[in-house]
DRENDREN-83256 format. One record per residue (C-alpha): x, y, z; residue number from 1. Coordinates in pm, whole numbers, plus 50000, padded with zeros to 5 digits. Each point is the difference from the previous one (the first is absolute). Layout:
<recs>
REC      px      py      pz     i
REC       X       Y       Z   NUM
...
</recs>
This chain:
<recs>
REC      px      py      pz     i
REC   50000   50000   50000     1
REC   50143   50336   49889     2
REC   49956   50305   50243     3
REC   49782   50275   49922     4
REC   50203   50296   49971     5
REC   50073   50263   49731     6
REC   50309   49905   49779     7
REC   50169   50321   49938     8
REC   50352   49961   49897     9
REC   50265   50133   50223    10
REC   50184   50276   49788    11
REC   50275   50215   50062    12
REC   49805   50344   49801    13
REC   49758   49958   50344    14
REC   50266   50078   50234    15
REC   50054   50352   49873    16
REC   49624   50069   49863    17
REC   49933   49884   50396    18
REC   50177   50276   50130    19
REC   49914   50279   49779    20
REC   49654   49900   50072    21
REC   50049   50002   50402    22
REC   50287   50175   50066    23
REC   49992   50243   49704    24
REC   50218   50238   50191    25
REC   50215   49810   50145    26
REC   50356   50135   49881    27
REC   50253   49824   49735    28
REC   50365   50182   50083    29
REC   50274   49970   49735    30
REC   50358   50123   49996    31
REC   50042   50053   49604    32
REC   50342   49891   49834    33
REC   50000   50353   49876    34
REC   50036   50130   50419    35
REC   49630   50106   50087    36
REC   49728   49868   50229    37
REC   49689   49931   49814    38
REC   49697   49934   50182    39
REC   49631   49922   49894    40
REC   49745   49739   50083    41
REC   49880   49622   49961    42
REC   49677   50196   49812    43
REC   50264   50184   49768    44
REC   50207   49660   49998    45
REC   49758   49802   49856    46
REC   49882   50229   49727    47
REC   50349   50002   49880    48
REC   50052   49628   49991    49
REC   49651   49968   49791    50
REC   50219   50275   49754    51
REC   50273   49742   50011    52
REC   49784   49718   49885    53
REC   49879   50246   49705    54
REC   50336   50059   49963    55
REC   50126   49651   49968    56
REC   49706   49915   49750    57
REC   50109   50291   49783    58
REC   50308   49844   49988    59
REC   49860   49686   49911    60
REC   50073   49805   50271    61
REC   49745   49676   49972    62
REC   49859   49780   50310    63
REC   50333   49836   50166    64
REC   50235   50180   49856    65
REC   50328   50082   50215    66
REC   50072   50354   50095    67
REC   50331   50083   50138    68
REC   50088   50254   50219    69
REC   50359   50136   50126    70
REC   49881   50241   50297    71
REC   50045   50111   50322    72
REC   49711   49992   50248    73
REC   49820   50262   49924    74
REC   49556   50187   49893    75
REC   50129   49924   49656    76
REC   50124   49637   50035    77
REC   49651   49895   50217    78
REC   49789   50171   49715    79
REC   50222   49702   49733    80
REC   49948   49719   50274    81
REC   49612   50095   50036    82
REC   49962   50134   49630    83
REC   50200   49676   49860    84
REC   49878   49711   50225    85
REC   49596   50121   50041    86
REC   49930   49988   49617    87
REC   50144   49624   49988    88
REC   50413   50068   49867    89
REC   50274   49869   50214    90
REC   50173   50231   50190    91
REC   50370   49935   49988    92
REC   50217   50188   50280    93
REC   50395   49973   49872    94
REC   50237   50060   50233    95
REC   50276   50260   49882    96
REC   50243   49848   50193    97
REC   50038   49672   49822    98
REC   50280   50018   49734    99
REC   49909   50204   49676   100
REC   50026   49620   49816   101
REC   49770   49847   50249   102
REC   49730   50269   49943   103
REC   50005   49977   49616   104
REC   49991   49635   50076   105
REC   49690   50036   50227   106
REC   49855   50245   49763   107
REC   49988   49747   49717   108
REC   49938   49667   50187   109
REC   49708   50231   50143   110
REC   49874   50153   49690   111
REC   49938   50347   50077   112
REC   49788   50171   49776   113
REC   50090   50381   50173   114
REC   50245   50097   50232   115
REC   49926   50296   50248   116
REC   50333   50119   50129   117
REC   50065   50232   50254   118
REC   50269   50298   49912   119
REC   50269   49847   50222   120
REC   49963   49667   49746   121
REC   50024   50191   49684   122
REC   50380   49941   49971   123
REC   49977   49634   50057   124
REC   49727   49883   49784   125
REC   50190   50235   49706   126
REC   50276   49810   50047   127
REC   49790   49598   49876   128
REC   49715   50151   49855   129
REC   50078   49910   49674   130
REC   49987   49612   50134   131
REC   49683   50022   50161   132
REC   49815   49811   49671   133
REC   49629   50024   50117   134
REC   49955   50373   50145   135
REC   49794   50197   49824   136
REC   50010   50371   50230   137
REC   50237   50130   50265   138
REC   49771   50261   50213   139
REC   50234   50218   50235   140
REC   49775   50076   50345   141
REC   50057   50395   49973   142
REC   49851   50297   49881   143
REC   50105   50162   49705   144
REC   50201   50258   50171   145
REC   50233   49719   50143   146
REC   50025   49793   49636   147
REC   50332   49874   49907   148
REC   50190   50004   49706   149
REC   49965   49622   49950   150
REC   50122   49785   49721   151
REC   49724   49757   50131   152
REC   49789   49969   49609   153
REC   49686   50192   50083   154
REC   50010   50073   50339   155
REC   49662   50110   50150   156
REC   49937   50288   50271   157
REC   49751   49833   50254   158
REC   49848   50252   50128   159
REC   49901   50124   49687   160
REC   49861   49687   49935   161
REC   49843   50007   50334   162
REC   49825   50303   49962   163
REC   49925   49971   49599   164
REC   49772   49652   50122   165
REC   49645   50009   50080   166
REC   49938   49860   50409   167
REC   49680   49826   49826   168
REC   50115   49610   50059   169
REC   49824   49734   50183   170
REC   50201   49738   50181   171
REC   49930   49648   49787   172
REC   49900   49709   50221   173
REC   50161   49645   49910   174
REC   50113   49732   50144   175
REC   50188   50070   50363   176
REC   50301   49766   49917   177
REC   50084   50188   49654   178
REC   50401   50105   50067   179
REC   49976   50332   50174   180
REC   50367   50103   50032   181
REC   50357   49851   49924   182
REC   50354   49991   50166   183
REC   50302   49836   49934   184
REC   50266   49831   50234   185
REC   50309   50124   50091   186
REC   50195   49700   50008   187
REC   50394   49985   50024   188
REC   50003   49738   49752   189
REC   49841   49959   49654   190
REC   49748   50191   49857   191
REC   49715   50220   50190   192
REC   49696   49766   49993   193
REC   49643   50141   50003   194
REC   49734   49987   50248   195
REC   49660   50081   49879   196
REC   49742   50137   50231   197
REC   49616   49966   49990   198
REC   49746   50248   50076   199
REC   49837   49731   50293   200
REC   50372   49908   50117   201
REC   50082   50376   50056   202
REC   49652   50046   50169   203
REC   50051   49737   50255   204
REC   50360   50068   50094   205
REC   49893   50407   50021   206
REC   49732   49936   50244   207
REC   50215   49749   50236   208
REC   50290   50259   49981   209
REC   49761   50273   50131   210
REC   49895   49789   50327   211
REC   50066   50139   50299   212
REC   50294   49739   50087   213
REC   50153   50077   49630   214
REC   50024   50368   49901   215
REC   49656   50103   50187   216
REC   49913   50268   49814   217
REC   49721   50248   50042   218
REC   49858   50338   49892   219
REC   50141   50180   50253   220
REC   50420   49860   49885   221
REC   50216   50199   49807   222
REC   50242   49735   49804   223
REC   50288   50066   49828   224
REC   50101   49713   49763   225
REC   50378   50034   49976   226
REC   50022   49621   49900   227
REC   49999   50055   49613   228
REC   49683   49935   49765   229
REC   50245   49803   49788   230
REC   50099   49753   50295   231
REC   49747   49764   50029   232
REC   49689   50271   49947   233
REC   50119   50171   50260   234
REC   49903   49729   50238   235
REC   49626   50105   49891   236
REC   49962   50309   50170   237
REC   49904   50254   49758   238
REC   49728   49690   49983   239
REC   49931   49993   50368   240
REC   49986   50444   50081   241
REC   49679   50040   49748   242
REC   49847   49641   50097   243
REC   50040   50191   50392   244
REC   49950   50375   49863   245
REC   50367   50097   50170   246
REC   50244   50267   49882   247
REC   50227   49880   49764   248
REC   50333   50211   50032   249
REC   50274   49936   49653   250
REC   50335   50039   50074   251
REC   50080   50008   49650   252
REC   50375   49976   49893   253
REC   50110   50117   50310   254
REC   50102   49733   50276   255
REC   50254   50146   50225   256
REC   49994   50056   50339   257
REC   49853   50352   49998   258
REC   49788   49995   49730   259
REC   49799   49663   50161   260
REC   50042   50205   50353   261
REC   49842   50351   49828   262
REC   49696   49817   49870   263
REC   49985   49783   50326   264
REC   49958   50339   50187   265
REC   49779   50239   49754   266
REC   49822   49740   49866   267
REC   49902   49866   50376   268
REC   50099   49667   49867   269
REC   49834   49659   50246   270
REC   50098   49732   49840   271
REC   50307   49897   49769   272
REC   50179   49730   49776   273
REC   50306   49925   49823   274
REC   50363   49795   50061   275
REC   50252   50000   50279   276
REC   50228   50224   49774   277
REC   49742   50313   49990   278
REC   50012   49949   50372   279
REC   50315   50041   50059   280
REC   50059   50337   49815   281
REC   49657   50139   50210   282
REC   50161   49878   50358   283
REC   50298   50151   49922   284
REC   49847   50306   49859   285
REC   49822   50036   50342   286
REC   50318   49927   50210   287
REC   50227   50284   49786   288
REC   49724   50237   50013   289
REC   49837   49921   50367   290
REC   49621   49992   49824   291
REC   49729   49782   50173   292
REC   49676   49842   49812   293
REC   49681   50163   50110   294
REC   49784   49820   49856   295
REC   50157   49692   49823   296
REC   49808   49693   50208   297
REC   50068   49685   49761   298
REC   50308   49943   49777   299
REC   49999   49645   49787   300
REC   50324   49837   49898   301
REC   50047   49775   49733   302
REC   50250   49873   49766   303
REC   50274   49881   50216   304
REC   50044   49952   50327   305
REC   49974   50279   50214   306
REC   50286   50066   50287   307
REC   49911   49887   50327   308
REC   50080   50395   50115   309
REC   49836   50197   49745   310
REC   49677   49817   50107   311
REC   50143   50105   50406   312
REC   50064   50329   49825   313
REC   49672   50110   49860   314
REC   49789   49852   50266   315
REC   50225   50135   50336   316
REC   50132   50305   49858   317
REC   49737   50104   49781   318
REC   49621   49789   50136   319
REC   49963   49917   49680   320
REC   49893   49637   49962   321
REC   50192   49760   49759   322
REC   49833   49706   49795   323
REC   50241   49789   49843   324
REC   49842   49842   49680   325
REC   50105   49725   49742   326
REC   49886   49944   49654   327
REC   50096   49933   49643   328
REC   49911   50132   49651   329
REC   49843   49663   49952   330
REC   49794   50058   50298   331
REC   49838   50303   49889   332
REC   50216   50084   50248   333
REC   49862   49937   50366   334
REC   50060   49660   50167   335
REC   50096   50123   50357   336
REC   49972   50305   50243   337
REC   50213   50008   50333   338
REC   49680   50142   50220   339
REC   49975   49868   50358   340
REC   49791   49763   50096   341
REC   49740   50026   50325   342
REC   50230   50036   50326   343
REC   50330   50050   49810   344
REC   49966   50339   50083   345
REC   50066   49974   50375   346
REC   50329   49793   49890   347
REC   50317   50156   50150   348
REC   50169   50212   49723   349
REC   50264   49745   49852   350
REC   49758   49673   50007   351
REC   49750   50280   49780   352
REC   50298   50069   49784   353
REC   50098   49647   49883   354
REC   49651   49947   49883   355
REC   49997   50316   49834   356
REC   50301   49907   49855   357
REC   49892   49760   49774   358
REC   49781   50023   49709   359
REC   49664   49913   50200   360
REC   49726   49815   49967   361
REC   49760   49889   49690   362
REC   49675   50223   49912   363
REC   49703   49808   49918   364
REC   50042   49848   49661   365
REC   50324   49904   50040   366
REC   50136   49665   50072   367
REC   50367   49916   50122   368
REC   50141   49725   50049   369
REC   50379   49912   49975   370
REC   50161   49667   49860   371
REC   50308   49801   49986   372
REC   50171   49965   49688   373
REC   49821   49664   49887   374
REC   49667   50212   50112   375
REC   49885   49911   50291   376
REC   49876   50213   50259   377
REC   50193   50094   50290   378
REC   49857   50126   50355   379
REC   49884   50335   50102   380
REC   50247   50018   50256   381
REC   50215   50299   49976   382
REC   50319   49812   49972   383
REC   49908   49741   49657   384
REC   50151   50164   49664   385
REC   49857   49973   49696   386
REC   49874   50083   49655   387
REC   49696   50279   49998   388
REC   49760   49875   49813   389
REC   49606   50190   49942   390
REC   49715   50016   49859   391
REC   49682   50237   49988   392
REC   49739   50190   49814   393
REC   50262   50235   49868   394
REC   50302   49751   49972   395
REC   50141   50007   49633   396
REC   49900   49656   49836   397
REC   50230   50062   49667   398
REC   50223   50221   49859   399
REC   49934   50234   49697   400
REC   50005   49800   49656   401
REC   50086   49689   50268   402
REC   50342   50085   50115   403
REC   50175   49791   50179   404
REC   49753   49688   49953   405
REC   49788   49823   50258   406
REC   50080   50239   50323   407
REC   49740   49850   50227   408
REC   50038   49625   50221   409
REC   49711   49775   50004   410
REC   49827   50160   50279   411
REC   50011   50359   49833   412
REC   50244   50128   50174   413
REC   50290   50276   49856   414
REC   50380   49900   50129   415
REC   50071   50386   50096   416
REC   50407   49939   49972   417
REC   50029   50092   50373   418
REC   50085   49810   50288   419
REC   49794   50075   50326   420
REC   49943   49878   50281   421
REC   49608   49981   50221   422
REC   49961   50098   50331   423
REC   49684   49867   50217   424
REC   49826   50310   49998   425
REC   49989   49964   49626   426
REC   50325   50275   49939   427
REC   50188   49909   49690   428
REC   50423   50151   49961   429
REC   50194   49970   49677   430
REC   50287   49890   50094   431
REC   50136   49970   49614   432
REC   49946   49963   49674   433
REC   50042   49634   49903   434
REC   50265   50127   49804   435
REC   50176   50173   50266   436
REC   49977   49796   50289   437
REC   50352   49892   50144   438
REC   50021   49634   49991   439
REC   50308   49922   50287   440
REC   50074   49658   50125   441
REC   49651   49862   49890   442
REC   49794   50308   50183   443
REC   49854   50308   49902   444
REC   50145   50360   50088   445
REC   49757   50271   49925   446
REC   50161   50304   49788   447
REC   49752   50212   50095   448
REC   50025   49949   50385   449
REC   50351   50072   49994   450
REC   49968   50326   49783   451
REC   49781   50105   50271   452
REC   50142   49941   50288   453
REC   50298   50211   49795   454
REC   49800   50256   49919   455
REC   49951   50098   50375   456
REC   50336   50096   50020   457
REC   50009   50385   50040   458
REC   50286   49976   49721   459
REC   49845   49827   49767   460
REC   49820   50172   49697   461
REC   49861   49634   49832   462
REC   50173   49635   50030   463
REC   49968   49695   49742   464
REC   50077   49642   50048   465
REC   50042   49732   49739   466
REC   50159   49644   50090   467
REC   50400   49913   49887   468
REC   50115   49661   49881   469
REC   50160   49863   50306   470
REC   50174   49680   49959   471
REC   49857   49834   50359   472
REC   49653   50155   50028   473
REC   49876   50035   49633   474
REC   49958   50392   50038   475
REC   50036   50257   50305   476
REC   49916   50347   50006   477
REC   50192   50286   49884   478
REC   49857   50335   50097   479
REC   50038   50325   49805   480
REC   49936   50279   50151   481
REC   49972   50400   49935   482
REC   50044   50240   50233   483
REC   49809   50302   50067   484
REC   50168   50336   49838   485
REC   50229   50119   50296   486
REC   50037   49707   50216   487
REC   50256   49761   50042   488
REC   50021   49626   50103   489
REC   50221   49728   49991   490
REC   49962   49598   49898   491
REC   50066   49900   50372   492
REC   49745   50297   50128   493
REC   49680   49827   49752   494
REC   50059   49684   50117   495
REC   50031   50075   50389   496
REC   49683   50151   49895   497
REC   49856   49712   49871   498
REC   50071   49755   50354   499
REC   49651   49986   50204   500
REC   49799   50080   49706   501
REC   50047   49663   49763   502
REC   50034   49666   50018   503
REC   50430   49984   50055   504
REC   49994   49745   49690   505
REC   49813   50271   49812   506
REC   50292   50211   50070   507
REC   50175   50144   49675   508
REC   50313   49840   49883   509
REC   50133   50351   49849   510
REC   49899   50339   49963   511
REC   50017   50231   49738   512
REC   49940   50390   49987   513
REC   49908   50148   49651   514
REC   49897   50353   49869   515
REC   49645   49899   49882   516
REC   49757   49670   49930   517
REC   49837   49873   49642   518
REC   49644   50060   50019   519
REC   49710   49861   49800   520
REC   49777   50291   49797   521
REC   49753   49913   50300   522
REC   50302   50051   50262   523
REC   50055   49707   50131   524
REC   50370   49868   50037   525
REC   50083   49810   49671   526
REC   50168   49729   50200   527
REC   50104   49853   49658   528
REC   50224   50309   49919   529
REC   50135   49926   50319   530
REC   50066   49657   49956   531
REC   50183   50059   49636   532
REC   50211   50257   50172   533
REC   50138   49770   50279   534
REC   49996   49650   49843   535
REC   50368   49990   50033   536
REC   50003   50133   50357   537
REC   50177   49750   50287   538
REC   49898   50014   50343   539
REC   50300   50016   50243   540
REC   49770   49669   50149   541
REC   50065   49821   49620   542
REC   50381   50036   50040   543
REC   50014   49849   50344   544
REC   49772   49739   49888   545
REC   50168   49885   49726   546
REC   50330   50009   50206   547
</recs>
């Protein structure tokens, strides 16, 4: 027996036409690449996406076809991801900070049919554009005042296009799991692979991110979304502040310290997102300068681990509470948020901390679980290591144009490449990628522990660890380290550092201090760099081994 109840398709166009129906003035901020604050409303908002979807059917762009953008987050960029995804195209968020050969690549295997670029991209897209074999338009998000000389063929003015189409356009209903929106990995190997989102998928993960144990927002936040729209959608909140009616505050191209920490302030910012990096620069903005938060209540951080004291930091120093989240691109992204559960919060400080520490616990929809390497399921214990497996509503089945094959075990669930450990209480920690887990005398060493226990050093800027070839125990850990501009320490200081805080058999075989670390375009530590770079490296422990 079916139930009895309306079948209206969940569609991303009813986010925004939601909140410019109920919280028509509820305020949009954007920092524009060209240096100004714009500011209108979720009424003006989604007028100008309904131009956008005039726009894009000018242009000729047919039912799921692939739009590309190259943007910042910005009014203009949310007009494209409304405009592009509510009249049934793909929205397709590049990231500028892959190579210039893995976003023609992208481009292609994605076939874009118009690329709207952002005036900081200009540059870069002139430099492949004549390899990009299926794009049809380049739009530039300015005015006409700010145009470029561009040797982009053709290049369009959007807000003359903008304002040239008519705001008559009614948002289509079809079918809710119709691909909504598209990103692409940023693996450290191999080609970006695509994961293609649906309007239902986006839906469901949107409203579980906006429950009160997620992201709890409400009409009465103020979020800034540093966290870019080209990183996993931003982890859906420009989805999540209409579907709640809150301010949505842009940062635009501007990510240091004082820029985030002058919209924090004017913009009387609640709530906030992005990775540890962004952090960093904003904590030691506040230190140099001596500013306080006044009304900054909730900061999210994704994307890496976070350091146990920048989590200390923001909450003791500044009140502001911390949620430490985990997700993927392939997850839409959410999997995990860090919030405590009933009675944690009358935990002394430290025993609070370690749970905070790690990447928290499943929303609804998710399932964990973590395996062995001939797949079978290993306790919830805390202690047990294993392969992250999961599987949900808004779990990637398949890769664009199938990728990568069969990524899926029998039950349906995704092997995320990490290796993590469960907790009781239901608290999942990475403790490495698959790939970068330091195999020593049969047993596990977790890179990521010991970068983070290095990390607390007041020296210490950022830390890596890969494993060396060691002729007794397979691989031990070599630690890299840089230090902080100004400060000073020595081999024998990090590791008396390191005694209390590890397992001793954890400890580092060697240390090594350089001037900077590879990065990924999403900024994580490209461990492979790493790994090329010190291949031929001998531990002091090899030599005396092999004597």
């Amino acid at each position: 027996m079916r139930g009895l109840m309306q079948e209206r398709p969940l569609l991303i166009s009813s986010f925004l036409t939601f909140a410019a129906t109920y919280h028509q003035d509820r305020e949009i901020v954007s920092r524009l690449v060209e240096g100004s604050l714009h500011r209108y409303t979720y009424a003006q908002a989604e007028e100008r996406a309904r131009r956008v979807a005039n726009v894009l059917k000018g242009l000729g762009a047919k039912f799921g076809d692939v739009i590309g953008t190259l943007a910042w987050n910005t009014h203009r960029h949310l007009e494209v991801w409304y405009g592009t995804s509510g009249s049934g195209l793909v929205c397709h968020t590049i990231n500028p900070r892959l190579f210039p050969e893995q976003i023609a690549y992208i481009v292609n295997h994605a076939d874009d049919k118009v690329l709207f670029i952002d005036l900081t991209f200009v540059p870069l897209v002139e430099k492949f554009a004549d390899k990009l074999k299926g794009v049809r338009h380049f739009v530039i998000l300015t005015d006409r005042a700010h145009m470029p000389q561009t040797s982009l063929p053709d290049a369009l003015c959007y807000e003359e296009l903008v304002a040239q189409a008519s705001p008559n356009f009614a948002w289509p209903d079809f079918d809710e799991n119709t691909a909504s929106s598209l990103c692409y990995t940023s693996g450290t190997t191999g080609n970006p692979k695509g994961v293609l989102y649906s309007h239902r998928s986006t839906a469901i993960h949107s409203m579980v991110a906006n429950n009160a144990d997620a992201f709890g927002l409400r009409s009465v936040d103020a979020v800034l979304p540093v966290v870019p729209m080209f990183h996993a959608n931003a982890w859906s909140i420009p989805y999540g502040a209409p579907m709640a009616g809150a301010k949505l505050v842009m940062p635009g191209a501007a990510l240091d310290g004082a820029s985030v920490y002058n919209l924090l302030e004017t913009e009387g910012v609640t709530m906030t997102a992005a990775v540890p990096t962004i952090w960093l620069m904003l904590l030691q903005y506040l230190e140099k300068e001596e500013k306080t938060l006044s009304t900054l209540k909730r900061v999210v951080i994704g994307g890496s681990a976070a350091p146990r004291s920048m989590i200390d930091t923001f909450q003791e120093k500044y009140g502001v509470s911390v949620c430490h989240a985990w997700g993927m691109t392939e997850m839409s992204p959410l999997g995990t948020l860090g919030t405590l559960k009933a009675g944690m919060d009358t935990w002394p400080k430290e025993k609070r901390l370690d749970v905070q520490c790690k990447q928290g616990r499943a929303v609804f929809g998710v399932d964990l679980k973590i395996t062995d390497d001939d797949g079978k399921e290993l306790p919830r214990d805390g202690k047990a290591f294993g392969h992250l497996m999961v599987r949900g509503p808004w779990i990637a089945n398949a890769y664009l144009k199938g990728e990568g094959g069969n990524i899926l075990d029998e039950n349906g669930y995704f092997d995320t490449g990490d290796v993590a450990t469960l907790d009781p209480e239901g608290f999942m920690q990475i403790t490495d990628r698959a790939k970068d887990v330091i195999k020593s005398g049969g047993e596990w060493i977790s890179s990521i522990d010991l970068e983070n226990a290095a990390v607390g050093h007041p020296s210490v800027a950022e830390a890596a660890v890969i494993g060396i070839v060691h002729p007794k125990w397979d691989e031990r850990p070599l630690l890299i380290v840089v230090r902080k501009a100004g400060k000073d320490i020595s081999r024998e200081e990090m590791l008396d550092f390191l005694v209390g805080k590890i397992a001793k058999w954890w400890m580092p075989d060697d240390v090594v201090f350089v001037d900077e670390l590879p990065h990924t375009a999403t900024g994580k530590l490209l461990k492979t760099k790493l790994r090329e770079d010190f291949k031929d490296y001998t531990l002091p422990t090899a030599q005396t081994a092999a004597e």
